[in-house]
N, C-alpha and C positions, 0 to 999 in steps of 0.2 A: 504494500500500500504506500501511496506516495503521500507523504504529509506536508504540505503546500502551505509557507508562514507567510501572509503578505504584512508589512508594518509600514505604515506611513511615512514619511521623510518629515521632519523637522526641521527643514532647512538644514540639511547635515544632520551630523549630531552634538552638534556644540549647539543647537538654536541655546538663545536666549529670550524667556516668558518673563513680563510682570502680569501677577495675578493682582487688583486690586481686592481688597476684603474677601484675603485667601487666608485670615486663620482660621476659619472654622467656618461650618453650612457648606454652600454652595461653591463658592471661594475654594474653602478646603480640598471639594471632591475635585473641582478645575487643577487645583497644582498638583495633587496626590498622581493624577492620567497624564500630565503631561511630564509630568518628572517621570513616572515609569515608563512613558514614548519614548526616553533621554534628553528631554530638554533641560535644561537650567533654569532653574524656577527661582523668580523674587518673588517671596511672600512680603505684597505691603498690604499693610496695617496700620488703623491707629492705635489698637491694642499691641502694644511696643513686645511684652512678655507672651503674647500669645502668637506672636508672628512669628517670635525665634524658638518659642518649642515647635511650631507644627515646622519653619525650617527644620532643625535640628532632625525631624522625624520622617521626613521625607526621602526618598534615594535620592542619590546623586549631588551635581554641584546645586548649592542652594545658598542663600541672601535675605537676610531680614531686613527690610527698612519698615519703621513706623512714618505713618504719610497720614495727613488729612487731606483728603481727596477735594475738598472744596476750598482747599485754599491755593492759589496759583504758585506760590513761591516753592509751597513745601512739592507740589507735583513735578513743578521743574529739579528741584533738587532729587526728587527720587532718579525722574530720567537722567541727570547728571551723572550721579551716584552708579547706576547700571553703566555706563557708556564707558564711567572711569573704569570700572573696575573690570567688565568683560568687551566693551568698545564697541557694543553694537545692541539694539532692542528689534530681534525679527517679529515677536509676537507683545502683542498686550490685550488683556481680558480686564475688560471693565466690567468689573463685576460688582465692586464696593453699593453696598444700597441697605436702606431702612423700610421698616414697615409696618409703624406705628397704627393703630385704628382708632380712628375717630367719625363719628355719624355724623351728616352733616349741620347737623343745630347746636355742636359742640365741637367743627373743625374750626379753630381760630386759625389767622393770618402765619401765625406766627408755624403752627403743626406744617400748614402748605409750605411756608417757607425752605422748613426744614428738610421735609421728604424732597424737595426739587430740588435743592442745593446738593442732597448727597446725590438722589438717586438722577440725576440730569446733568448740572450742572459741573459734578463730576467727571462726566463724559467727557466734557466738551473739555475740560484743562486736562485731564491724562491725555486725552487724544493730541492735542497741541503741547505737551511736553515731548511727544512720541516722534509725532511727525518730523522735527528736524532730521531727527538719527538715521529714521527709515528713510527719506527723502535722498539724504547722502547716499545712502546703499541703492535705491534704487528696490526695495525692497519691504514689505510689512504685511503683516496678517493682524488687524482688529478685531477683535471679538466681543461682544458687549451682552451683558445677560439683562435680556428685558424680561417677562413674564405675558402668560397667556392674558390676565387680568389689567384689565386695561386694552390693549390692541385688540381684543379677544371676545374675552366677558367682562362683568362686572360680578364685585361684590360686598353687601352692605357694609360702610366703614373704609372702604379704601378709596376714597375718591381721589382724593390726592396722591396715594400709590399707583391708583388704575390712568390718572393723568398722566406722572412724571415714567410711567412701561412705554404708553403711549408716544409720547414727546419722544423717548429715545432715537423709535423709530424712526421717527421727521427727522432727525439729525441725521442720523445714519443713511436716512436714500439720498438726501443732497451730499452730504459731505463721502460720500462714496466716488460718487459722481468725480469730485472734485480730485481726488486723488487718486484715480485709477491709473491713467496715464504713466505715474510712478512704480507699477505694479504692486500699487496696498490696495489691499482690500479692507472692507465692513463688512461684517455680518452682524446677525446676532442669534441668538436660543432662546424660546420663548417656554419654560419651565413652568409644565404644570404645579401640582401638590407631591411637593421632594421633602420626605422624609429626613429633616434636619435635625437637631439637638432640641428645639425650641418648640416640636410638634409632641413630642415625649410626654410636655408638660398638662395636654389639656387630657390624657387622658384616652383609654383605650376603646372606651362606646365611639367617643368622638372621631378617633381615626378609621372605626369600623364602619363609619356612615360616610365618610372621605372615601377608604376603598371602593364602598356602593356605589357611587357615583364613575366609577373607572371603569371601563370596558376592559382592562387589563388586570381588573380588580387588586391590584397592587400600588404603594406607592412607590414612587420613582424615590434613587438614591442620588446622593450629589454628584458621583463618578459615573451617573446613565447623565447627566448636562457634559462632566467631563470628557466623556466620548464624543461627544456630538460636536465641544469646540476644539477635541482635537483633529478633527476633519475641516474644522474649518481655516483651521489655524494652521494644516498642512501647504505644502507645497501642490498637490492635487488637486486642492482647490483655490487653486488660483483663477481660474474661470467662473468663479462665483463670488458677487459683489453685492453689496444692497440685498441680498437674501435675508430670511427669516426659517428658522430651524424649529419648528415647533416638537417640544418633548414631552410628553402630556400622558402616554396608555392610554391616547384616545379620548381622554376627558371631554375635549370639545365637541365630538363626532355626533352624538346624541340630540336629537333635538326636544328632548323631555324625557323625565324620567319615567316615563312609560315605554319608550323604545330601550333603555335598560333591561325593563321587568319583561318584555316582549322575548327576550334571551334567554331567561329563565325556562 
């Protein structure tokens, strides 16, 4: 029997990834897939102790910088920081994001604020820290983790969550556009209900009615997103820009919960 390995290209094997709000959740399961592809993962963080245990835990060569992703300076200095130390950024996953809930007769200015600063605004200064490096080479893979909510569906309390998934996207088809020419791409994964640290807490009736709702009837794990942008983030997809990777078990396929029960 013939056993047939095919493994993506990482730009070589020296690429170099920054994961934004890669120590733990989603973040996590992103640098855990691309560090065992062989890439060189920076976990940035603003959680400074948690960025350098899940470094330290990770295979291969690995980089902790603590970053607040909403403020310009410190993002320029992450990308710095990378360039100095390994002289080149092939991939960045903008991942970093909050998702606070509040209904809308008790969203203040201040909760919108917050959610658009991390989860958008964000974007937009990792990605303009990034751009110089990759521009020089001639070279970049983006990756940015929106969610199904928002672009997708809705759901009660995340208005300002389901906005600032949304908004990514509008960034990402122009600013695609814009840099293609350079051979960088945009994409991004649109992640259903991913079994994090923080779904643990409500409770196991609660994730049993989550399942129900899944034609996969499973929840997805951080490293089923990490699969998905390490194809994007490959060299193989470089023919693919401005796309949307929806990772869901189907979540959205249904169009009521009675086409569910119709399976049964």
């Amino acid at each position: 029997m013939l056993l047939l390995v095919v493994r993506r290209r990482m730009t070589g094997d020296d690429a170099v990834a920054i994961v934004t709000g890669a120590a733990s959740g989603i973040g996590r399961g992103i640098a855990e897939v691309l560090a065992n592809e062989g890439a060189t993962v920076v976990v940035a963080d603003i959680d400074e102790d948690a960025a350098r245990e899940t470094a330290d835990e990770l295979s291969g060569e690995t980089m902790a910088v603590p970053v607040d992703v909403t403020d310009p300076d410190e993002t320029n200095a992450l990308a710095e920081a990378v360039v100095d130390e390994y002289g080149r950024i092939d991939i960045l996953c903008a991942n970093a994001g909050i998702y606070p809930s509040a209904p809308l007769n008790e969203l203040s200015t201040d909760d919108w604020d917050d959610v658009l600063d991390v989860n958008v605004k964000s974007v937009l200064l990792s990605v303009q820290a990034c751009l110089p490096h990759m521009k020089a080479r001639e070279y970049g893979r983006i990756v940015l983790t929106s969610s199904i909510t928002g672009p997708m569906v809705g759901y009660p309390g995340w208005a300002h969550y389901g906005a600032s998934k949304a908004a990514m996207l509008g960034f990402m088809r122009t600013a695609a556009m814009e840099v293609a020419d350079a051979d960088i791409t945009i994409n991004a994964v649109l992640p259903g209900n991913i079994r994090t640290g923080g779904l643990d807490d409500l409770g196991e009736e609660y994730l049993d009615r989550m399942r129900a709702s899944i034609p996969k009837g499973t929840l997805g794990t951080p490293e089923d997103i990490g699969h998905a942008v390490a194809y994007l983030a490959s060299e193989e997809a470089g023919y693919v820009t401005g796309a949307t990777l929806v990772v869901d078990g189907g979540q959205t396929l249904p169009e009521s919960q009675l086409a569910l029960e119709e399976l049964e």
